[in-house]
TORGUMI-992393 format. One record per residue: residue number from 0; x, y, z of N, C-alpha, C, O in turn; residue in three letters. Coordinates in steps of 0.1 Angstrom, whole numbers, always signed. Layout:
REM residues N
SITE; NUM; X; Y; Z; X; Y; Z; X; Y; Z; X; Y; Z; ALA
...
REM end
This chain:
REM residues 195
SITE; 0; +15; -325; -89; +21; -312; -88; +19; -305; -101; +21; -312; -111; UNK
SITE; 1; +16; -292; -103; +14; -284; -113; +29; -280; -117; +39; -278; -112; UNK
SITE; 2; +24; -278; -128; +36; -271; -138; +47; -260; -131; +59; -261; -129; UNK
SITE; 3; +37; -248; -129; +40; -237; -121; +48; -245; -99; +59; -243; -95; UNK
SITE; 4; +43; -249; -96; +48; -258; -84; +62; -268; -88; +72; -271; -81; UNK
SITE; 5; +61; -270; -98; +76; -278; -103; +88; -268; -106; +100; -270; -104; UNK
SITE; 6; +82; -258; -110; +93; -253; -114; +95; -238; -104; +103; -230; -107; UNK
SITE; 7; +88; -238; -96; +90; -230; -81; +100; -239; -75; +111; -235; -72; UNK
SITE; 8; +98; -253; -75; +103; -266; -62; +119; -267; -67; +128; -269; -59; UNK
SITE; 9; +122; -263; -87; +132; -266; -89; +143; -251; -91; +155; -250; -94; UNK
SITE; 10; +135; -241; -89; +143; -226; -86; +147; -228; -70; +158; -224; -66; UNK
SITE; 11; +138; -235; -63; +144; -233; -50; +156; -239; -48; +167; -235; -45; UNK
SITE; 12; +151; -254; -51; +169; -261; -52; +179; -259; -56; +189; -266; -53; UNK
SITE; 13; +180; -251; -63; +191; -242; -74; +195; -228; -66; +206; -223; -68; UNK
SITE; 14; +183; -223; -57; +188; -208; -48; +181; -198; -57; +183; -186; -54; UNK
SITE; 15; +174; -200; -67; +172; -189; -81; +158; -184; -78; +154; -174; -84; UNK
SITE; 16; +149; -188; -68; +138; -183; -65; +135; -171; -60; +133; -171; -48; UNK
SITE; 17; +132; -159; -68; +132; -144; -70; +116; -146; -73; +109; -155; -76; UNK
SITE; 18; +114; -130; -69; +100; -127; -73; +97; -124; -88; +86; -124; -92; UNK
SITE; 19; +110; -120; -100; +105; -120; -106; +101; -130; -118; +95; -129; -128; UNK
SITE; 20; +109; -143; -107; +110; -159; -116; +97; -163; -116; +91; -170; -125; UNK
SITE; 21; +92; -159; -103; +76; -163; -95; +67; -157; -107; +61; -163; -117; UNK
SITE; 22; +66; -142; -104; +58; -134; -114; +61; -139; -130; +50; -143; -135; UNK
SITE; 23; +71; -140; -137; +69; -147; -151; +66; -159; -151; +63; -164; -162; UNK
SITE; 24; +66; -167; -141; +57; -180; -143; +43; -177; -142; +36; -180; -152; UNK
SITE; 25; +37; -170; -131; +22; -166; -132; +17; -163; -140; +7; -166; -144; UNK
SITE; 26; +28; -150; -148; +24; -146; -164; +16; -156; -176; +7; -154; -185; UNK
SITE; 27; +27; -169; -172; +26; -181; -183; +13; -187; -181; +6; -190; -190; UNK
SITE; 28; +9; -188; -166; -3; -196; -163; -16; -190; -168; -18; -178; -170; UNK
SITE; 29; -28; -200; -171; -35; -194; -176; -47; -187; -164; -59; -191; -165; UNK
SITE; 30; -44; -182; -157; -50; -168; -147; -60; -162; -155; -57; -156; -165; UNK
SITE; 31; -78; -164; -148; -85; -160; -156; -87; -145; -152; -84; -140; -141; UNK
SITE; 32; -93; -136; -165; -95; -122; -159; -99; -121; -146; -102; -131; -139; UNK
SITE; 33; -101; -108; -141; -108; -107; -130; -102; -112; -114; -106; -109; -103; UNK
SITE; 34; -92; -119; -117; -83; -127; -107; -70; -120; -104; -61; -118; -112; UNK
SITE; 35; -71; -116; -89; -59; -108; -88; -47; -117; -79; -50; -120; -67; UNK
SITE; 36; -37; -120; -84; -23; -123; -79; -16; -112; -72; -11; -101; -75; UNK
SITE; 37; -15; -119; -63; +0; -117; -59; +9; -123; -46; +3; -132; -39; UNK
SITE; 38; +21; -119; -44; +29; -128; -35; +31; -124; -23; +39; -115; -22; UNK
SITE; 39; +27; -129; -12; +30; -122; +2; +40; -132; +10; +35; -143; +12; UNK
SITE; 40; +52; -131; +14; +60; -141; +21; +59; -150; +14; +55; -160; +19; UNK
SITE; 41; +65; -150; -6; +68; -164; -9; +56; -170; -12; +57; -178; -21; UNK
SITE; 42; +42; -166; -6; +28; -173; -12; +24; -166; -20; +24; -154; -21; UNK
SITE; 43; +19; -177; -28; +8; -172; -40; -2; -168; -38; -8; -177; -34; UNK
SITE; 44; -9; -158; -40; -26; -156; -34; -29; -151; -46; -22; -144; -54; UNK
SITE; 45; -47; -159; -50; -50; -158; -61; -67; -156; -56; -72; -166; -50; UNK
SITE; 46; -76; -145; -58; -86; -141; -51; -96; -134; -61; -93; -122; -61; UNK
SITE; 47; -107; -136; -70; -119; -132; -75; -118; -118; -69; -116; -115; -58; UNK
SITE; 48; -121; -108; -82; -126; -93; -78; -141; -95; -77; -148; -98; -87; UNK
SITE; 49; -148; -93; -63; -160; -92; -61; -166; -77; -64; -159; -67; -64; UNK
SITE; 50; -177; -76; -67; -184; -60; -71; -182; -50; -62; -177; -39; -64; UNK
SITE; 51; -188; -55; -49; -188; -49; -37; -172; -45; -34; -170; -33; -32; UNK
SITE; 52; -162; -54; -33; -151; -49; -32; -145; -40; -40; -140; -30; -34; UNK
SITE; 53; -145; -39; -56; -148; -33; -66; -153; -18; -63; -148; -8; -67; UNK
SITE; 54; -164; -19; -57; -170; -4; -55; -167; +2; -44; -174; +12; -40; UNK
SITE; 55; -156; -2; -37; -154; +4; -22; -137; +8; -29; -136; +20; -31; UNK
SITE; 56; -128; +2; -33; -114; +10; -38; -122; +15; -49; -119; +6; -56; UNK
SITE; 57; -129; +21; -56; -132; +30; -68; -141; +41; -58; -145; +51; -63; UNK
SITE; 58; -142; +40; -46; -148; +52; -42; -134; +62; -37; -131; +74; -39; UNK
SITE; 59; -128; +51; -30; -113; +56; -24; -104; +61; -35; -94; +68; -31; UNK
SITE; 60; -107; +59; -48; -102; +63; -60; -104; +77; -61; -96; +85; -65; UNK
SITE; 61; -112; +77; -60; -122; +87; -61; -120; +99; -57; -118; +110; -63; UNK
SITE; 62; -120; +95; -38; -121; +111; -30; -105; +113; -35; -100; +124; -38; UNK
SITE; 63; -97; +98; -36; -77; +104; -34; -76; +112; -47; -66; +119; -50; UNK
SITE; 64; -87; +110; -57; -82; +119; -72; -82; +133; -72; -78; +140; -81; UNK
SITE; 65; -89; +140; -57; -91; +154; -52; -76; +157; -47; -73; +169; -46; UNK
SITE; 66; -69; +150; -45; -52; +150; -39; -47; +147; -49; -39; +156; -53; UNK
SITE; 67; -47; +136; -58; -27; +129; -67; -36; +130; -77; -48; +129; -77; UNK
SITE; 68; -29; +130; -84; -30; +136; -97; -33; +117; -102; -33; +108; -94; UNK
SITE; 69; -35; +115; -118; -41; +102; -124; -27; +90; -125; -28; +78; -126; UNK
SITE; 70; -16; +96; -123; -8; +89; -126; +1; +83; -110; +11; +76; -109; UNK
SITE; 71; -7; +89; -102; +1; +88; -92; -8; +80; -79; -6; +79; -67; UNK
SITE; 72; -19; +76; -87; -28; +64; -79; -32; +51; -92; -37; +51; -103; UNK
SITE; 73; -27; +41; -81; -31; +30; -85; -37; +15; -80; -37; +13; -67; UNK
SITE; 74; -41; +5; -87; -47; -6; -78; -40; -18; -89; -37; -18; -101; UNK
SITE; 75; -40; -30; -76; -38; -40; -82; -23; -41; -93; -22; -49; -103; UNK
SITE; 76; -11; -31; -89; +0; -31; -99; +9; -40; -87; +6; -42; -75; UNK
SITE; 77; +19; -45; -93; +29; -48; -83; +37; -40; -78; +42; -33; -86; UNK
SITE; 78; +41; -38; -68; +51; -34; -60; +57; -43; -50; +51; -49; -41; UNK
SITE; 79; +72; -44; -52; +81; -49; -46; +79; -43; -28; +79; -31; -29; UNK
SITE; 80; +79; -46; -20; +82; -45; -8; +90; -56; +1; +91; -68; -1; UNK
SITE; 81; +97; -46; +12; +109; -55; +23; +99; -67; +25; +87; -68; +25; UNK
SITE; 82; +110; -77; +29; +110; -90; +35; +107; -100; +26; +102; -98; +15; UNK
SITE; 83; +108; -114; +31; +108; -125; +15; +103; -128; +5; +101; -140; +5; UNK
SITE; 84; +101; -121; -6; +93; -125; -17; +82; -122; -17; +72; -129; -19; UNK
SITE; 85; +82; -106; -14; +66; -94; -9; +67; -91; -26; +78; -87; -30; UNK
SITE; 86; +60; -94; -35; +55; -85; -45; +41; -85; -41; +35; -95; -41; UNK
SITE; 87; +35; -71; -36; +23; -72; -34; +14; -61; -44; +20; -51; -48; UNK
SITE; 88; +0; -63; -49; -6; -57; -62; -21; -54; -49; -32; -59; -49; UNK
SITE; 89; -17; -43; -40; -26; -39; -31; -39; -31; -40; -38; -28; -51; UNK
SITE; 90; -47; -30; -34; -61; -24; -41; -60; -15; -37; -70; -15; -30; UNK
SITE; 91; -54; -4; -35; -53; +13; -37; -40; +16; -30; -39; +15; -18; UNK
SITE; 92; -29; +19; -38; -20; +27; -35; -18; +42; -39; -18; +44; -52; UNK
SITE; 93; -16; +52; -34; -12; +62; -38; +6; +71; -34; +11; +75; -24; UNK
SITE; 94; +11; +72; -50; +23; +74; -47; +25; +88; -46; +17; +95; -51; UNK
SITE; 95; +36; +94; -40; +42; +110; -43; +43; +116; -55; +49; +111; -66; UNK
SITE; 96; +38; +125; -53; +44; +129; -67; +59; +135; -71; +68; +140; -64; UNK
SITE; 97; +58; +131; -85; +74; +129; -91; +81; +121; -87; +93; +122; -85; UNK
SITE; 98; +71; +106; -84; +75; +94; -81; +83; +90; -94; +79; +95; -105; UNK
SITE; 99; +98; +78; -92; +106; +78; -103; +105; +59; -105; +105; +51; -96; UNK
SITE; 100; +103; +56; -118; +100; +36; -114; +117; +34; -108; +126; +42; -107; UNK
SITE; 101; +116; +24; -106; +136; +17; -106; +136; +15; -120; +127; +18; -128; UNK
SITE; 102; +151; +7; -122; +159; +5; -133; +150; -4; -139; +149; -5; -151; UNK
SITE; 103; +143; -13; -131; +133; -21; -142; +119; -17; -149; +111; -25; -154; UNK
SITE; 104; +118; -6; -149; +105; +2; -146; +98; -5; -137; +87; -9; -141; UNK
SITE; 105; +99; -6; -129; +87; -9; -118; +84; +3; -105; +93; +11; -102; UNK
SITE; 106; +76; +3; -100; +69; +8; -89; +81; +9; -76; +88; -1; -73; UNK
SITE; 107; +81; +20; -69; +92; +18; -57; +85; +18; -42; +80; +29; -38; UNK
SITE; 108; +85; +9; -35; +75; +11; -23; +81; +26; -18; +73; +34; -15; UNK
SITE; 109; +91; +29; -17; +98; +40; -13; +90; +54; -15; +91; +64; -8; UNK
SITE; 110; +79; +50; -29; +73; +67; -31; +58; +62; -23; +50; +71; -19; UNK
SITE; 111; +55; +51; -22; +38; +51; -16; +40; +60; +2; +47; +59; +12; UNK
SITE; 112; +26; +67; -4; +22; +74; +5; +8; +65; +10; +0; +71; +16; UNK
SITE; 113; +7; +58; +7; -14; +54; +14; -14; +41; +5; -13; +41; -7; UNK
SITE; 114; -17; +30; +14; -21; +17; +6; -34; +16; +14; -34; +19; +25; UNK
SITE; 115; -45; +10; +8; -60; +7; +8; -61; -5; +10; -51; -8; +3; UNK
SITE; 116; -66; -15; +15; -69; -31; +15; -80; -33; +17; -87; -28; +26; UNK
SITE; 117; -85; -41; +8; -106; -39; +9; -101; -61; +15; -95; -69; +9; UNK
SITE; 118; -107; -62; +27; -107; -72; +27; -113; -83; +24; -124; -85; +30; UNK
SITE; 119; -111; -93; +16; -119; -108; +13; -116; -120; +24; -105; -122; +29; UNK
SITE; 120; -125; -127; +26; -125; -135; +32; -114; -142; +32; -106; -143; +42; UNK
SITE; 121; -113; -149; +21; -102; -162; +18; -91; -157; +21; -83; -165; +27; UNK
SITE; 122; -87; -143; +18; -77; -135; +22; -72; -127; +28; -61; -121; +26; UNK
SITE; 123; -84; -125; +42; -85; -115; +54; -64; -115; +64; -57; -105; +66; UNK
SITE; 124; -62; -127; +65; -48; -128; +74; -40; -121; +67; -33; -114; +73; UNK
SITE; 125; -39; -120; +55; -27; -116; +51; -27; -101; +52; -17; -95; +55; UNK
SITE; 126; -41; -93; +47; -37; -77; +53; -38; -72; +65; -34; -61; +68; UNK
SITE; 127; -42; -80; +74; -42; -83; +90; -23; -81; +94; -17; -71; +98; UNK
SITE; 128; -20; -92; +91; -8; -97; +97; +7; -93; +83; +13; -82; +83; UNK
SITE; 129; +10; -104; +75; +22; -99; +66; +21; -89; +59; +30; -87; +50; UNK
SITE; 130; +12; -81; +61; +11; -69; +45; +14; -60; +53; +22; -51; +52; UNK
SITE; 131; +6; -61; +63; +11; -45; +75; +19; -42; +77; +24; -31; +75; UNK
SITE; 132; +26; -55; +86; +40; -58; +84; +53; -54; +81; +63; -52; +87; UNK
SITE; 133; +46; -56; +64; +57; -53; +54; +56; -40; +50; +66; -35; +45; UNK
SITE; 134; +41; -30; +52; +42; -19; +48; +47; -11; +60; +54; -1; +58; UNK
SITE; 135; +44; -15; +74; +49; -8; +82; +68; -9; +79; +74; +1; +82; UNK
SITE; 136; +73; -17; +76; +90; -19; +78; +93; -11; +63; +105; -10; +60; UNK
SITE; 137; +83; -6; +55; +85; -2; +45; +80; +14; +44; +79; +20; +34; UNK
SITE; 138; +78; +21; +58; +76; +34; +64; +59; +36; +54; +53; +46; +57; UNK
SITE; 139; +56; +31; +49; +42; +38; +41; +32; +41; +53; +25; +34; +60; UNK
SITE; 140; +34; +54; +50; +27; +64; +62; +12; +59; +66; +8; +57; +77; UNK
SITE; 141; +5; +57; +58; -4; +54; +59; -12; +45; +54; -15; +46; +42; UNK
SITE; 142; -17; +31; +62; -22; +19; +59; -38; +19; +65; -42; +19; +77; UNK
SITE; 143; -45; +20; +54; -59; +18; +58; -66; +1; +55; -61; -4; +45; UNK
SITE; 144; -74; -5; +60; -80; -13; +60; -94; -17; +59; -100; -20; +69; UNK
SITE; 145; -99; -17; +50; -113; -15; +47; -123; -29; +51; -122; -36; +41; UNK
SITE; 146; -131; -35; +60; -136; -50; +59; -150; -45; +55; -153; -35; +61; UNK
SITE; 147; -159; -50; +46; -169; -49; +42; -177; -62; +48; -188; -64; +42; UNK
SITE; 148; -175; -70; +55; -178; -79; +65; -184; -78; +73; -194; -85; +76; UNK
SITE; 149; -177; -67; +82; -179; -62; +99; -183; -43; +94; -178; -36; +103; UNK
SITE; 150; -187; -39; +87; -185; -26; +84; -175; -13; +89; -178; -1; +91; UNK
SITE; 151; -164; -21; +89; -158; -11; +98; -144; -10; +89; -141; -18; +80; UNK
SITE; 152; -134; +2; +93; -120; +2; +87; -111; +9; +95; -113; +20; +100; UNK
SITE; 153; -98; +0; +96; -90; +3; +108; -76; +10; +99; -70; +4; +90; UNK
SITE; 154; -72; +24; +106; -64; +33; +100; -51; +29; +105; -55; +22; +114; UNK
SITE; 155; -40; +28; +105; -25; +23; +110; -17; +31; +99; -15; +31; +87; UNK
SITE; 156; -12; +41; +111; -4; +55; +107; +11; +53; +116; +13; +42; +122; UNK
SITE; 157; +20; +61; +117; +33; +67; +124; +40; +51; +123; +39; +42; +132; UNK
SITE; 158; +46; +49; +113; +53; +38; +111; +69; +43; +118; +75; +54; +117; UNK
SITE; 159; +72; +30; +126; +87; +33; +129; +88; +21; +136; +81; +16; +145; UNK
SITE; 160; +105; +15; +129; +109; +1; +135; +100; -10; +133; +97; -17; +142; UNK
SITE; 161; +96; -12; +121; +89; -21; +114; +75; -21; +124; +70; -32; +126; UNK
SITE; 162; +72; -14; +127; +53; -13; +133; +48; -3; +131; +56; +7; +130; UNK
SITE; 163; +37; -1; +128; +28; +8; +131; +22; +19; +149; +13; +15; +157; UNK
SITE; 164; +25; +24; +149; +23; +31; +161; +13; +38; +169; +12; +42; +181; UNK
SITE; 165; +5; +38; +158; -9; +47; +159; -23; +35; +148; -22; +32; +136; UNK
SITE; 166; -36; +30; +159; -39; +24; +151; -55; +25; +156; -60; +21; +167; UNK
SITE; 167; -63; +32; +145; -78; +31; +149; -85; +25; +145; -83; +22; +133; UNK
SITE; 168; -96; +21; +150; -109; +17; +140; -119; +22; +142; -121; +26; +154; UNK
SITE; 169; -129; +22; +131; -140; +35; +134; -149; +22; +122; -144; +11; +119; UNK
SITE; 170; -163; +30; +117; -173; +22; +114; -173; +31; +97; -167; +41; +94; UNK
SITE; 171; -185; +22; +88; -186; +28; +82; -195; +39; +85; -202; +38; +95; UNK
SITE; 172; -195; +50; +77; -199; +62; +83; -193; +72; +83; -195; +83; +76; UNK
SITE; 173; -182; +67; +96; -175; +74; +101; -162; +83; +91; -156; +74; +85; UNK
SITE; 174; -157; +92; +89; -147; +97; +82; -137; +89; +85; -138; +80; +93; UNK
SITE; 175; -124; +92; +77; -111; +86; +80; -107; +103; +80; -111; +112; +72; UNK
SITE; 176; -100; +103; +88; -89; +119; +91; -81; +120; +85; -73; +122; +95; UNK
SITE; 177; -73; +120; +74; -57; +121; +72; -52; +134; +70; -44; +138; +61; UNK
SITE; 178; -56; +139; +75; -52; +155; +70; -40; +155; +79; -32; +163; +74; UNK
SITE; 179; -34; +148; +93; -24; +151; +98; -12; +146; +91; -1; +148; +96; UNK
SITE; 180; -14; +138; +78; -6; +126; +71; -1; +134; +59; -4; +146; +56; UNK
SITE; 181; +8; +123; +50; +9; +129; +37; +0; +132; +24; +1; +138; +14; UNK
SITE; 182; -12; +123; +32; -24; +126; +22; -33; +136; +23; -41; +139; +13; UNK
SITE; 183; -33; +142; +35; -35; +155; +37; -54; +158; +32; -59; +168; +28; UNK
SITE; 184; -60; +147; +35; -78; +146; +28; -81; +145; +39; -74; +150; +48; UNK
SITE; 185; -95; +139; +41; -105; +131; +47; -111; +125; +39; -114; +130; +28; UNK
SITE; 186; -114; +113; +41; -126; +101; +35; -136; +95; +44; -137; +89; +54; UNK
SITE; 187; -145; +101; +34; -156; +96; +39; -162; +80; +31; -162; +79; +19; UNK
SITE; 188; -166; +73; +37; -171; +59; +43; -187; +55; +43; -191; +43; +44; UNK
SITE; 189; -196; +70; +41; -208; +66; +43; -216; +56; +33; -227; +50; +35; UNK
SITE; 190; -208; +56; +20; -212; +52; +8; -209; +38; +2; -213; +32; -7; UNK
SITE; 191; -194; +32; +16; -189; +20; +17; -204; +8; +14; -214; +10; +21; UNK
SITE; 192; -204; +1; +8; -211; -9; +6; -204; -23; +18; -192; -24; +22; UNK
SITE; 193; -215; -32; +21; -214; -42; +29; -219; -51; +23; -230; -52; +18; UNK
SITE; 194; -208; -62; +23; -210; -77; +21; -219; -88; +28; -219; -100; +24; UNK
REM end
């Protein structure tokens, strides 16, 4: 049993197991650069920034910097979201502007307008199934899904009652529409790189 696993095992039996007991233990561990953390339902996921993935949220960076301003898009930060021990560090969020942190300074799922997910293999289910999930019960208007696998990315808009209501997929190439959304763009996809 590792260090970090003991003293997860011994917050639980005590009731004290919070995300942010979780996150300052990860802090302590030695997590090499380039490795992105974070917690979906209580699990730890620990996943290699690949290039390719890398160049696909830096494009999406990109077109959304024609919309939100520098401080109001980000990748890879934590944000707290509904249901058990969601601290998730998504690869492109973009918040509202005159987004305010909470009392801890942190991030409030409450201002994200648009989360991005470039998917990796080792880690495909979880933006599939608990992240959606949690962004859908967490109203963020707009959930895009990027797979550089299958070239394709599936849009999941009109959140209500913890689902998503509205859900396409189209290829690379093809635009993403959000002009009916709060992001109010189009992205284009032709430039998407494939794994």
């Amino acid at each position: 049993m590792t260090v970090l696993e003991d003293r997860i095992e011994m917050a639980e039996s005590s009731g004290e197991l919070t995300l942010d007991a979780m996150f300052e233990w990860l802090e302590k561990m030695p997590v090499p650069e380039g490795i992105k953390v974070e917690i979906v339902g209580g699990n730890i996921y620990m996943s290699p920034q690949r290039h390719t993935h890398w160049r696909i949220i830096f494009k999406i960076l990109k077109q959304l910097s024609a919309r939100y301003p520098d401080e109001c898009l980000v990748s890879d930060v934590r944000i707290d979201f509904p249901g058990h021990l969601n601290g998730f560090a998504a690869d492109v969020a973009a918040l509202a502007e005159g987004f305010e942190p909470d009392d801890k300074g942190r991030l409030r799922y409450q201002d994200v307008e648009f989360v991005a997910e470039v998917i990796s293999k080792s880690t495909a289910r979880k933006d599939y199934e608990p992240k959606k999930a949690a962004y859908a019960a967490a109203e963020v208007p707009v959930y895009l899904i990027v797979n550089p696998y299958t070239g394709r990315w599936h849009l999941h808009t009109q959140p209500k009652g913890g689902e998503y209501h509205c859900e396409i997929t189209f290829g690379f190439g093809d635009e993403v529409d959000l002009a009916g959304t709060p992001v109010g763009l189009v992205l284009k996809t032709d430039e998407f790189p494939r794994d």
